[in-house]
N, C-alpha and C positions, 0 to 999 in steps of 0.2 A: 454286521460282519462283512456280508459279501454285496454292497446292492449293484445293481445291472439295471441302466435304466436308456430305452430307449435305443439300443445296440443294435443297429444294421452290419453287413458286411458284405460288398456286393466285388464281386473276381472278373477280372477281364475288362473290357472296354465296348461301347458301342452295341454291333449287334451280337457281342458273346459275352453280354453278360449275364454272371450266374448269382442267384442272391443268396446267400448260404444263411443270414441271419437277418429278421424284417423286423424294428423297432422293437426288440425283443425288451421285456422289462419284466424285474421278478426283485425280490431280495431274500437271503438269509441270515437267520441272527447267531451271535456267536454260539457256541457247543452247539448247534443242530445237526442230525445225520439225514440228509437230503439226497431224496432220488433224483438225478436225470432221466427221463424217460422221452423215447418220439422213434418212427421208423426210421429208416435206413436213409441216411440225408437229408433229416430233418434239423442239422446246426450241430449238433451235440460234440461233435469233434471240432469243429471252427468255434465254440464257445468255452470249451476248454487250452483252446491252444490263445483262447483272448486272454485270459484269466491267469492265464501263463506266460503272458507275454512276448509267445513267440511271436506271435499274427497280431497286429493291429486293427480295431473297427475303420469301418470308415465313416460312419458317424454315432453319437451315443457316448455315456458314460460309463467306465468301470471301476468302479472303487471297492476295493478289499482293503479293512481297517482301518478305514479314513484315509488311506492312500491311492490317488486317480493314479490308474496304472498307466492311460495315454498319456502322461506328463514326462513318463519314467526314462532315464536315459540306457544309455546300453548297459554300464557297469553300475546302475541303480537298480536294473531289470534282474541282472544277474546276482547283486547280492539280494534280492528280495525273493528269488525262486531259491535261495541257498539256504536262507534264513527263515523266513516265511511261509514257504509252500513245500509239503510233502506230497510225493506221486508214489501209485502203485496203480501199476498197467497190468494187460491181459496176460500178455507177453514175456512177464517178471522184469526184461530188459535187465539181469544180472551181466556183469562184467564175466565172460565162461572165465578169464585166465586167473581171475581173483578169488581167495577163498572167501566163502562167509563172513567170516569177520571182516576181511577187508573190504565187500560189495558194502557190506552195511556203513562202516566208516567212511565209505569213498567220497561222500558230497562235504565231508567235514575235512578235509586233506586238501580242497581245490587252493584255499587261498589263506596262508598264515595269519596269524597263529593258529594251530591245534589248539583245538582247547582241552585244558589241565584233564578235566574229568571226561575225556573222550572214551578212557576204557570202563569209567563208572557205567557211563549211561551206557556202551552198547552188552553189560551185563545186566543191565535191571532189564531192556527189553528183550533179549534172549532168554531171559528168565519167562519175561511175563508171556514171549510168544511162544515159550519151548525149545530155543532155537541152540542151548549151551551147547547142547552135545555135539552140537554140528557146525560147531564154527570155522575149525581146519578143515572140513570140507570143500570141497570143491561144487558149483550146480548141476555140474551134469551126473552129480554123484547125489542129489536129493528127489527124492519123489519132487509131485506138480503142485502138491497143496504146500510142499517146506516153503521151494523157492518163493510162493507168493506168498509167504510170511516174513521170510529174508526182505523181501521188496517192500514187507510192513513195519518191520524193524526200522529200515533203510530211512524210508518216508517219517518215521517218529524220531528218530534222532537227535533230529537239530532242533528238537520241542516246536515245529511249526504253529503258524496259530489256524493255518488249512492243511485239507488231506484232500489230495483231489485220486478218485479212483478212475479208472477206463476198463467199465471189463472185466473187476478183479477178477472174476470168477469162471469166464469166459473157456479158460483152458482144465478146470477143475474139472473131478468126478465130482458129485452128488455130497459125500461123504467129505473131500478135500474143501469144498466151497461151504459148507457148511460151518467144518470148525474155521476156515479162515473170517467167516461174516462176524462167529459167536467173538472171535477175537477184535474184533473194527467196532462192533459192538460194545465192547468190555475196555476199549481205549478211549471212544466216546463218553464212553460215560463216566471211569475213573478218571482220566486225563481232563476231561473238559475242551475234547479237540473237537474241532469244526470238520466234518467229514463231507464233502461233496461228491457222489459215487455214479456215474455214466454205468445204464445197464441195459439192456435189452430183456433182461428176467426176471419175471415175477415173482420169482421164488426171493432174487435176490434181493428183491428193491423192498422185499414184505420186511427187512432186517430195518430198515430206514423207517424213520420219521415223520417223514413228509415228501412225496414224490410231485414233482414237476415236469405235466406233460407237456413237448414242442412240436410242434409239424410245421413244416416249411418254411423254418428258421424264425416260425412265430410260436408267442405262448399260446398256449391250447388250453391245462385245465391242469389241477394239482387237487391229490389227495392229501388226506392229514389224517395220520394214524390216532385215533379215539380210545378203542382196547385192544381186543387181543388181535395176534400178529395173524390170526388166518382169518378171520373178519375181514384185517385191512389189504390180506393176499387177494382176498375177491373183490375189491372192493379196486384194484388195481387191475384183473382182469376184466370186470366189466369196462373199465375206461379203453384198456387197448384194443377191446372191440369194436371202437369211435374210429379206431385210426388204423389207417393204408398207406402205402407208401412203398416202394422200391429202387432199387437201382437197373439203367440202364446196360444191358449187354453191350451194348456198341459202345457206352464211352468205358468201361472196362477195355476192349480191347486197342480203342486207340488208345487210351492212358498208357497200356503195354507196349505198342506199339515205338512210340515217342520216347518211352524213358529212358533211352540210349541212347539219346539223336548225338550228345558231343562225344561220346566214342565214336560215334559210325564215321562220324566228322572225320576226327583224327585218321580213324583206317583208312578214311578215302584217300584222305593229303598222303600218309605215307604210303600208300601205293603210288598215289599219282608222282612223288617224287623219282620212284625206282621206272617207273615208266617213261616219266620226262629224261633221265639217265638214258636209259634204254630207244628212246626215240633220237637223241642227241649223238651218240654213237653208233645208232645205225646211217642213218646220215652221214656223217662223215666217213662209214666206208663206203656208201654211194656214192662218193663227190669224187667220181674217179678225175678231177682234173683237179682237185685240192691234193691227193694222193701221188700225183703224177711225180710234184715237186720235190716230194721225201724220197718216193722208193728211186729216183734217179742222182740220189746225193751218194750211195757206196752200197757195198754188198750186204752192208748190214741192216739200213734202211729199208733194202727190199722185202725183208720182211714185216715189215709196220703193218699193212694189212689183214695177214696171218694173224699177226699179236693180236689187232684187232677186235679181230674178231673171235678169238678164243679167250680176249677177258669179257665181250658179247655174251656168249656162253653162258660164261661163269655166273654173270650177274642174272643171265636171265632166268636161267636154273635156280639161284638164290632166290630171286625173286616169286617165281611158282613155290618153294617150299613156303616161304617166310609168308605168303596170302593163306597155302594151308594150315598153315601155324596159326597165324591170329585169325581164321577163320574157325578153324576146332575152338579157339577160346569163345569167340561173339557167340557161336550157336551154343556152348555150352550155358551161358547166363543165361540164354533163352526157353531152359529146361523149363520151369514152373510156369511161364506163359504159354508153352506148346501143349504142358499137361490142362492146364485152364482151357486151353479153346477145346479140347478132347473132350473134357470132361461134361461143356458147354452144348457137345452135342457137333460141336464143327466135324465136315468130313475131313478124312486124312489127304485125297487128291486138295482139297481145298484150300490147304494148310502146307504141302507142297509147292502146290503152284503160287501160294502167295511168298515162302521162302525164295524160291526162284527166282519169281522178278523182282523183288525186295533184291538178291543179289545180283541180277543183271542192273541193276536202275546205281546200283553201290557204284560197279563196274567200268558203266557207264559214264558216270560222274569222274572215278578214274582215268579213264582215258581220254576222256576230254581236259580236264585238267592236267593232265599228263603231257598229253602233244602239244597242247601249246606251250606249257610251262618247260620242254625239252625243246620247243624252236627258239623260244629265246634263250635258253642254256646252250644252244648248236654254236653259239657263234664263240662265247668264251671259251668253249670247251677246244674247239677245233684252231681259236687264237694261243691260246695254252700250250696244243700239242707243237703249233709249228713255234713258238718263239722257244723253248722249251728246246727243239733240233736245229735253232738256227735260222730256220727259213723268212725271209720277209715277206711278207706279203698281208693286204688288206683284206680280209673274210667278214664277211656280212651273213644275215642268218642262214641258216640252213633250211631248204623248204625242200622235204625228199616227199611228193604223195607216195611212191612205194612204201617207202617206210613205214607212213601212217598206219599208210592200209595194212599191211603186214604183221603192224603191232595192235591196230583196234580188232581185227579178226582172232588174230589171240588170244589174248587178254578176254573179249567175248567169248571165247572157245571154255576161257578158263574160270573165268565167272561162271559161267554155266554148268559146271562140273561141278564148280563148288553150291551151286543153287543144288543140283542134284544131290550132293550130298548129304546139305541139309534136308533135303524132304524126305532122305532115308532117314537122316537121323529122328526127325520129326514120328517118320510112320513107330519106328521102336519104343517111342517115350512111352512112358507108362502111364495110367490114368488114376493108379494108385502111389501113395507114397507113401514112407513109414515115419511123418511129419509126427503120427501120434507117441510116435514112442521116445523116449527120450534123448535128445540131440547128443549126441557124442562129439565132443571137440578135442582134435588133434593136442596133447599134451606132452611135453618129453618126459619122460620115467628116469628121474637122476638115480637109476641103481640099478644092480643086475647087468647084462648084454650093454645096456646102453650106454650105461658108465663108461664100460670099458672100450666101448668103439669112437666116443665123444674123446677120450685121452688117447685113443689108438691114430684115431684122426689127426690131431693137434702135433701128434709126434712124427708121425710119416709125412706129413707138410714140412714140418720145419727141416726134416731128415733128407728129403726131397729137395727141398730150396741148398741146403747150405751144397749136397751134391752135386744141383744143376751151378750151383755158383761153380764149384770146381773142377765142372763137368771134362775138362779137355787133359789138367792130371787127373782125374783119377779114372776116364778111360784108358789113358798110356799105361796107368800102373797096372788096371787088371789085364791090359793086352800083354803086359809083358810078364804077368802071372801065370795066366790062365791061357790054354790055347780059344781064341775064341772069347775070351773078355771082354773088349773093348766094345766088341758089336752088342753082345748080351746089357754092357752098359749101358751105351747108347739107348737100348730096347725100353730097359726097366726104369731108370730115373723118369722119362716123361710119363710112364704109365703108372709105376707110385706118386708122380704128384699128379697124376688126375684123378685117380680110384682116391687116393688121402684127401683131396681138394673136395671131390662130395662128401666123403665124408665129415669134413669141416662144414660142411653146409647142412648135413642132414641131423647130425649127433653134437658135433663141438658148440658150434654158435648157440646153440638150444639151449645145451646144459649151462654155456656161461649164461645167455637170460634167464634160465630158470633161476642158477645163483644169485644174478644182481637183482632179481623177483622180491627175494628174501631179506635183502639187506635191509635194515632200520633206516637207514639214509634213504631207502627209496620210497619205501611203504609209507612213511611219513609226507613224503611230497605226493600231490595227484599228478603234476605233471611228467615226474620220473616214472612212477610209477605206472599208467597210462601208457607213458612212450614204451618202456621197457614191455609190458603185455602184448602193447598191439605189435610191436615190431617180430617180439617171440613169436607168438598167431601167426605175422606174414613169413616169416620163416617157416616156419612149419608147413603150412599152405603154400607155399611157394618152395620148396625146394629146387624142381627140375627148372624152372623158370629162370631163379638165379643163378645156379650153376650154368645152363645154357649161355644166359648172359653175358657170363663171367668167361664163357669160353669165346662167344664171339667178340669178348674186350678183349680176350688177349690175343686171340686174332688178327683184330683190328688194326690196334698199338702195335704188334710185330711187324703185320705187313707195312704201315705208315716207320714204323721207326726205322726196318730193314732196308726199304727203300731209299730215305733217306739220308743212313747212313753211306747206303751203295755211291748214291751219288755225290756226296762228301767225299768219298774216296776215290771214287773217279778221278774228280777235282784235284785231290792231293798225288792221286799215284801220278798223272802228268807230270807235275811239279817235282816230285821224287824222280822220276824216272830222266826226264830232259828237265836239268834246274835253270838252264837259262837260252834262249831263242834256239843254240843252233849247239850239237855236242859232236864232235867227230874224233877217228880213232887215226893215227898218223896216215892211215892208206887213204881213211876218208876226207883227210885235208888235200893231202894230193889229186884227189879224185873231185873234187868239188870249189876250193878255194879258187881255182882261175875262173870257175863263171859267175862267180860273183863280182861286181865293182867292187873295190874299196870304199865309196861313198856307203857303201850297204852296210858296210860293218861299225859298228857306234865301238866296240870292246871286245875286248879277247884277252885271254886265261888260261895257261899252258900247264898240265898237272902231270908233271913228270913219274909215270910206273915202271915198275917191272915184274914180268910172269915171273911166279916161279909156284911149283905142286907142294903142298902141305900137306901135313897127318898131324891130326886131334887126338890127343892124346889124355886119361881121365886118371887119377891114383887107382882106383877102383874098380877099373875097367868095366864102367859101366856101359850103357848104351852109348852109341856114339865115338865109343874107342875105339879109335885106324879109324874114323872117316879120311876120306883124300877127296882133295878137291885142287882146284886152279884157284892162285889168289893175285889179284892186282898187288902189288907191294906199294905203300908209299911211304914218303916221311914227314914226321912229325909237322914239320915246319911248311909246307907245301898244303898241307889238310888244314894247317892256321890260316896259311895266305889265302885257301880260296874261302875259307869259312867265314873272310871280311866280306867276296862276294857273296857267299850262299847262308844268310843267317838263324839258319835254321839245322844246320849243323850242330850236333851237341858237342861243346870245350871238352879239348880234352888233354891229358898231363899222364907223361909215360917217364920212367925210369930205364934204367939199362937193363934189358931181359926182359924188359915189359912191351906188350902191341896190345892193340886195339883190334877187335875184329869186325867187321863189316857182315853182315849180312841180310838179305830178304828172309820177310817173317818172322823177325828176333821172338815178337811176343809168344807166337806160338808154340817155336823152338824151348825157349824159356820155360813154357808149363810143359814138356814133354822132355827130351833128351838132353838138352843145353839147361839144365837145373840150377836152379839160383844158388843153390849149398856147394854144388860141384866144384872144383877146381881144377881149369883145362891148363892146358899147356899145348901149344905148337910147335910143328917140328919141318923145316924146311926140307922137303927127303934129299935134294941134291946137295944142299953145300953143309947140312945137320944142324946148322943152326937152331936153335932152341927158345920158343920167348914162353911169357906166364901172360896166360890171356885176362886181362884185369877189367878189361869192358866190352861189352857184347853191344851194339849200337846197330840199327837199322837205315838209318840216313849217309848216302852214298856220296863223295862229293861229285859236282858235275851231275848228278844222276845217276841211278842203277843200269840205265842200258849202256851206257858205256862200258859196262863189264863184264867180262865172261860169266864171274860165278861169285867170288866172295871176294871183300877188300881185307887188308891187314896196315894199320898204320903202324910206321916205328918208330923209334928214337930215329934221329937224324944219322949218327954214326952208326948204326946200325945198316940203314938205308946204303950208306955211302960204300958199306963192307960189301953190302950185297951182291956177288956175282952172278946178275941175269939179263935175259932179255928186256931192253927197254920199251915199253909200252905208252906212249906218250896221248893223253887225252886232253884237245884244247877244246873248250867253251865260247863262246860268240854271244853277245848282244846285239841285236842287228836294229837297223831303221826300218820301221814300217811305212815303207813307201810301196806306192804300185807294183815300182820295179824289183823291191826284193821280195814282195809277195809272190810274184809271178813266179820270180826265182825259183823261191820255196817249194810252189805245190807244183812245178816243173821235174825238181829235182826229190821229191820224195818219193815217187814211184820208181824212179832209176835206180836207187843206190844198193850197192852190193854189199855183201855178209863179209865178215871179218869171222874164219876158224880158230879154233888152237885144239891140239889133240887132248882127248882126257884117256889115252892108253894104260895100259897097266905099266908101260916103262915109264911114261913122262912120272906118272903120277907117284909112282917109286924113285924115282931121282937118276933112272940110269939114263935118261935121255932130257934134253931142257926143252923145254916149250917152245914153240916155233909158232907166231900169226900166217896163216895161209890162205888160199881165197877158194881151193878147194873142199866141197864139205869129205870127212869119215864119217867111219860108223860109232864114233865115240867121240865126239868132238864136242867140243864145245863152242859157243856161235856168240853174236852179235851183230847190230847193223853196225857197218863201217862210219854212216854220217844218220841222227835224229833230230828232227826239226819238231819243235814243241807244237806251233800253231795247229799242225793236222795233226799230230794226237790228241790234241785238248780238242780242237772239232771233237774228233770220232768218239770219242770221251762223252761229250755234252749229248751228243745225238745215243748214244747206246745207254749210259745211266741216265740222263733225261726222260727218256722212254721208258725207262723201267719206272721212274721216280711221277711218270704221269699214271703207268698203269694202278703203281701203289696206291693214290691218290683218289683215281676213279672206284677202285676195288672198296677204299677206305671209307669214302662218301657213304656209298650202299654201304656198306658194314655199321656205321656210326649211325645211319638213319634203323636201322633196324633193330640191331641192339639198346636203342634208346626209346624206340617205340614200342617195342614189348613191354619192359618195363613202364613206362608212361600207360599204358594202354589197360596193362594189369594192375598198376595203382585204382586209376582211375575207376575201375571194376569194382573192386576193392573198395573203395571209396563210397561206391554206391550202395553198396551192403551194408554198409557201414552208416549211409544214413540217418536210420535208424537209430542205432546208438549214441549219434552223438547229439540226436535232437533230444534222447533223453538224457543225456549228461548236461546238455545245455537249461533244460527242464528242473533239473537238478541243482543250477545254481552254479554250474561251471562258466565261467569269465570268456567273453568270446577271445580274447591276448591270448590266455590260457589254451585254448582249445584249437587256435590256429600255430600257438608253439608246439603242441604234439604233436599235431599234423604234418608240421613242415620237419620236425626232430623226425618223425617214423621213414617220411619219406625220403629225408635226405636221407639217413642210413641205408633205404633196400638200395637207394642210384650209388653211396657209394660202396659196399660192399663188394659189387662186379666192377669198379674204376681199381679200387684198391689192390684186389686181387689180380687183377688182368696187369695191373702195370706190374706187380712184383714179377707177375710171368714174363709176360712179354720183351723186362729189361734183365733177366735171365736167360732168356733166348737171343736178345739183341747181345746181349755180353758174349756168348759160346761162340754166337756167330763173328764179331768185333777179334774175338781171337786168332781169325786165318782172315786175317785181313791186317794190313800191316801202318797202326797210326789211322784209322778211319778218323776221326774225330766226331766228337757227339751237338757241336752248337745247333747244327741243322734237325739232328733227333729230336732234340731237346724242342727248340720252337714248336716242330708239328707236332707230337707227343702233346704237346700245351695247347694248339689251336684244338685238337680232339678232345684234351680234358675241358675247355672252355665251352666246346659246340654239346658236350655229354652234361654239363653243370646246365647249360640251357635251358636242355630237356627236362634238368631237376626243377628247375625255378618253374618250368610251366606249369607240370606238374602240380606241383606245388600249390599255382594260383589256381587252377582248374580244379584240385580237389577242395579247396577253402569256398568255392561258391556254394549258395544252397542248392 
């Protein structure tokens, strides 16, 4: 059945190698129940993990059933641990989120078909091991002797032609190990199974057949049971009297030491990122002669420094919580190695001071990889800020030694805190745990409280959402309810969708996995089934984690899409405001037109207005009824003429009685006062005329600064009837030559204001509006002449900076939020070891086992992507609303670069938890 002939297995290279197995050679014949016996590193687990084909010899033969297992391929390996080989460990290795029936079934679901009598067989052996009653149970709901009957069931199933045990009995009382042996016993012998059983006890191995002693990965010596079973018990402790053997303390603690080395990796790069950040922008505000260029470009540039250095702050502040954050996580995995060296006898200064420099030496590593990796970041970043405001100039790297110093004494300061901390947390650990008593696994309870907070959740999110979507009416409506409404709105909508958004995280997402747990379609697959448990588990386990994350997504994406948007509309409000090189008001053509050549001007566009005061008028006298204001008057046909130069102008088509209304902020207007059901009417107060306001438009022609306040298009006869002041606005296209540049930023500082009064007479009709060049105290203003060039400058320089600060803000933020996550998989992952060596053990398909993997973990990355963007472009919308035509192409791209650099992080992920 089993022969082993000749099987070495030697780890490592050169001068570290370890020989785990020495020409080992033995055989068993089919139905035998066979003891492993040897001390502590004597092969016994490297000769079951052959046999099993996780671990390969390196040299020898292994044949089980006339099949050489070194020949075996991956997906021959796996369907023959599926089909072939039953296991039952120390440890039960039960699925916690699976009930009974399903742990048992699990190895028979990995790869289609099921087979027909899948529920025959796991009744005949819950019959035979006692297990009926307990099938819808859950493991942490069974004593220690059920589970390793569950794990015996599990292992007979698939009628193997071996039974490989580790341990069974390892975790039993006396009493539990007992009746499971009489049952391994009673399967042997009715079944005709091949049982091979690794044990350390005599008591255990007295149940077997014939025991096989090993030391030092060689055969040693084998009993063979004659008669009765306490005969062949002493006959088993005379032998282990022969043999000695132990394990080294030193390599226990480096083994512990090392088995995090690719997290510590990770922590280190993501700090050294936030510090090469941090080392790059301190730097450029020490380059006070790179700074020199910006703060002497306008009043508003002078502030760049300041900015500077308070988004400095911001990050670096970020930066100390986000090391204590993933620092509380590392030393927490560290709990069970700190209790081992306790318990070893280590002193508590000892165990201290080696946390310490353990995190000085992390620290370390960070800030070296940090400063340089932020001197070659100095130069993009400082190329960034000036092309970004304009400025030309060649910049090369930035080498500030202040800076270093400034940021390695830190950082040092702050590793050391955190060494400190963990050797408090080290001195607290305890030397006890309650490992004995039975593991409690985090489980959601579909009924009772929970029910209803999982449904309570789901409904205040979505109650939430469709609110903040409406958020700008349905503040105006409770302001105009409620005294005090609008603000209390404002208040509660983001605090019900964050108090509802845990609870979608804590209750909702649970109860649907628990649901989709249930389902026939899942239960049937291992791979749904699997995905859907472990993902439930990281849920569960993770709650603050994902919600945290999910809060610095939306963060993120807000601050990246706000920014972006800002500077989109920067971009567009120039253009709105001056549509074409040069806009002036009749005093500003007089005032300007003779210092310019003629050669300067390429076109010109004369848009004949007239003031006159208006009242809005509503059937219902709702809000907004009697506004007054000042309106440009034009006609119809003068708004077509320039609409061929300004094509961005919305078409428009009026009747007799009918105008068009102009104004800044339509949209906003639109969800507050100016309502899309409404129907206005204006009313000219001096001469009465009356129109029906049929379109509400935000696009100005020539631009909005050429206007006092609001425009009104008419019919053309209408226009002609009108008796008012004429307001006449001509537009320019000019050559960009030296000479009208000079012109330009000569003449944009001189030009003077254009008044008109907004009295309580004008704007009643008993007096007419009059342009004047002195300001009142009610007037209404404009510049006389707007030259687009320097406003689009100051444009580019003021949302530029904002749109770099976003940027840098965003960076940190995406490295963080993606590195908890990654950082917590990977943890995770490690725990997890474990189980999926023994799923693998089991007969799970390695396809199979890396599509769980990569299913569980896409879900935790996108769960905080998904949710954060719903937030974030609910946020960016409210905001989008007093903003007039922002446009979204530019949200949209970076919004994408950040979901691409976050999918990244999934893929790494991903490949870093598939390694063994």
């Amino acid at each position: 059945m089993v022969d082993v002939a000749h099987l070495t297995k030697v780890y490592g290279h050169r001068l570290n190698r370890v020989t785990a197995l020495n020409d080992l050679s033995f055989h068993i014949e089919a139905g035998e129940f066979v003891g492993i016996m040897g001390p502590s590193g004597a092969g016994k687990s490297t000769l079951l993990n052959m046999i099993a084909t996780i671990d390969q010899p390196t040299s020898g033969t292994l044949t089980v059933a006339g099949r050489e297992l070194t020949r075996l391929g991956d997906s021959e390996a796996a369907k023959y641990r599926r089909e072939d080989l039953g296991f039952i460990f120390q440890a039960f290795n039960l699925v916690p989120d699976l009930t009974v029936a399903d742990n048992i079934t699990l190895p028979q679901t990995f790869v289609p078909p099921v087979p027909k009598d899948l529920d025959q067989r796991l009744m005949r052996f819950a019959k035979m091991l006692g297990l009926v009653p307990l099938l819808k149970r859950y493991p942490e709901q069974l004593s220690l002797g059920q589970r390793q009957r569950v794990a015996a069931a599990r292992a007979m199933i698939g009628h193997p032609d071996l039974i490989l045990a580790d341990e069974p009995t390892g975790s039993l009382d006396s009493m539990a190990a007992t009746e499971l042996l009489q049952y391994l016993a009673k399967l042997n012998l009715e079944e005709d199974v091949t049982i091979m059983m690794v044990t350390h006890d005599a008591f255990t191995a007295s149940f077997c057949n014939r025991i096989i002693f090993i030391r030092d990965g060689a055969y040693f010596a084998e009993v063979t049971r004659h008669s009765s079973r306490q005969a062949f018990f002493n006959s088993i402790i005379d032998m282990e009297a022969t043999i000695n053997g132990g394990i080294a303390v030193g390599r226990l603690i480096r083994t512990s030491l090392r088995r995090h080395r690719t997290v510590n990796r990770l922590y280190v790069l993501m700090a050294a990122l936030m510090i090469a950040m941090l080392y790059a922008m301190l730097a450029l505000i020490q380059d006070d002669a790179l700074l020199a260029r910006t703060v002497a470009m306008n009043d508003v540039t002078a502030a760049v420094p300041a900015l500077l250095v308070g988004v400095l702050v911001v990050i670096l502040l970020f930066a100390i919580v986000f090391l204590l954050y993933m620092n509380s996580i590392l030393i927490e995995r560290r709990t069970s190695n700190l209790r081992l060296y306790r318990r070893l006898g280590m002193p508590v200064s000892r165990i201290g001071l080696g946390l310490l420099g353990e995190s000085l030496i992390l620290g370390t590593g960070a800030i070296v990889l940090g400063i340089g990796g932020g001197w070659g970041f100095s130069k993009f970043l400082a190329m960034m800020l000036l092309r970004i405001m304009g400025v030309h100039r060649v910049v090369g790297l930035l080498w500030a030694p202040r800076a270093a110093a400034e940021l390695t004494l830190l950082f040092l300061v702050v590793y050391a805190v955190l060494g400190l901390i963990n050797a408090i947390y080290a001195g607290n650990v305890t030397m006890t745990t309650a490992a004995s008593a039975p593991a409690r696994v985090r489980r959601f309870q579909a009924s009772g409280w929970h029910a209803v907070l999982a449904w309570l959740g789901a409904a205040l999110l979505a109650s939430s959402y469709l609110a903040a979507f409406n958020l700008v009416h349905l503040t105006y409506a409770m302001a105009q309810r409620y005294q005090g409404g609008g603000v209390w709105t404002l208040f509660a909508v983001p605090v019900i969708g964050i108090v509802s958004l845990y609870l979608v995280f804590k209750f909702s997402l649970p109860a649907f996995m628990n649901w989709l747990q249930r389902r026939p379609w899942v239960r049937q697959d291992a791979t749904r089934l699997l995905t859907v448990t472990n993902l439930n588990k990281r849920l569960l386990r993770n709650v603050h984690s994902l919600f945290l994350t999910t809060v610095l997504a939306t963060v993120t994406i807000t601050v990246l899409g706000s920014g972006a948007m800002l500077y989109q509309f920067g971009q567009r409000s120039v253009t709105r405001s001056v549509a074409l090189d040069m806009v002036a008001s009749s005093t500003g053509v007089k005032s300007t037109f003779g210092k310019f050549k003629p050669q300067a001007i390429k076109r010109s566009a004369v848009l004949p207005t007239k003031l006159a005061a208006g009242r809005l008028n509503e059937p219902t006298h709702g809000t907004g009824d009697g506004d007054e204001t000042i309106y440009n008057v034009l006609a119809l046909s003068d708004y077509a003429r320039i609409r061929r130069m300004q094509p961005t102008l919305p078409k428009l088509s009026l009747q007799s009685g009918q105008a068009a209304m102009i104004l800044f902020g339509r949209t906003l207007y639109r969800h507050t006062w100016l309502g899309k059901r409404q129907h206005w009417s204006l009313t000219l107060t001096r001469t009465r005329e009356r129109f029906a306001v049929t379109r509400v438009t935000g696009a100005f022609p020539l631009g909005d600064d050429g206007y006092f306040d609001r425009a009104l298009v008419v019919p053309d006869r209408a226009y002609a009837d009108l008796h008012a002041l004429l307001d006449s606005l001509t537009g320019y296209t000019l050559h960009h030559t030296p000479a009208a540049n000079a012109a330009v930023k000569r003449l944009d500082g001189a030009v003077s204001e254009d008044y008109v009064s907004g009295s309580a007479a004008v704007l009643a009709g008993k007096k007419a509006p009059r342009v004047k060049k002195v300001a009142g105290a009610t007037d209404f203003s404009r510049r006389a002449v707007q030259f687009k060039a320097p406003l689009m400058a100051e444009m580019n320089v003021v949302f530029g900076m904002a749109l770099f600060i976003v940027i840098i803000l965003g960076v940190v933020f995406i490295v963080a939020t993606a590195s908890i996550l990654l950082i917590k998989q990977l943890m995770l992952a490690a725990e997890d070891h474990q189980a999926r060596t023994v799923l693998r053990q089991l007969g799970m398909p390695r396809p199979t086992e890396r599509r769980v993997a990569s299913a569980q973990t896409g879900m935790v990355f996108a769960l905080p992507l998904v949710f954060g963007a719903v937030n974030s472009g609910l946020i960016i919308h409210y905001l989008s609303m007093f903003l007039n035509d922002p446009g979204v192409l530019l949200v949209i791209a970076i919004i994408m670069l950040y979901v691409l650099v976050y999918l990244a992080f999934g893929i790494l992920t991903v490949k870093l938890t598939e390694r063994p």
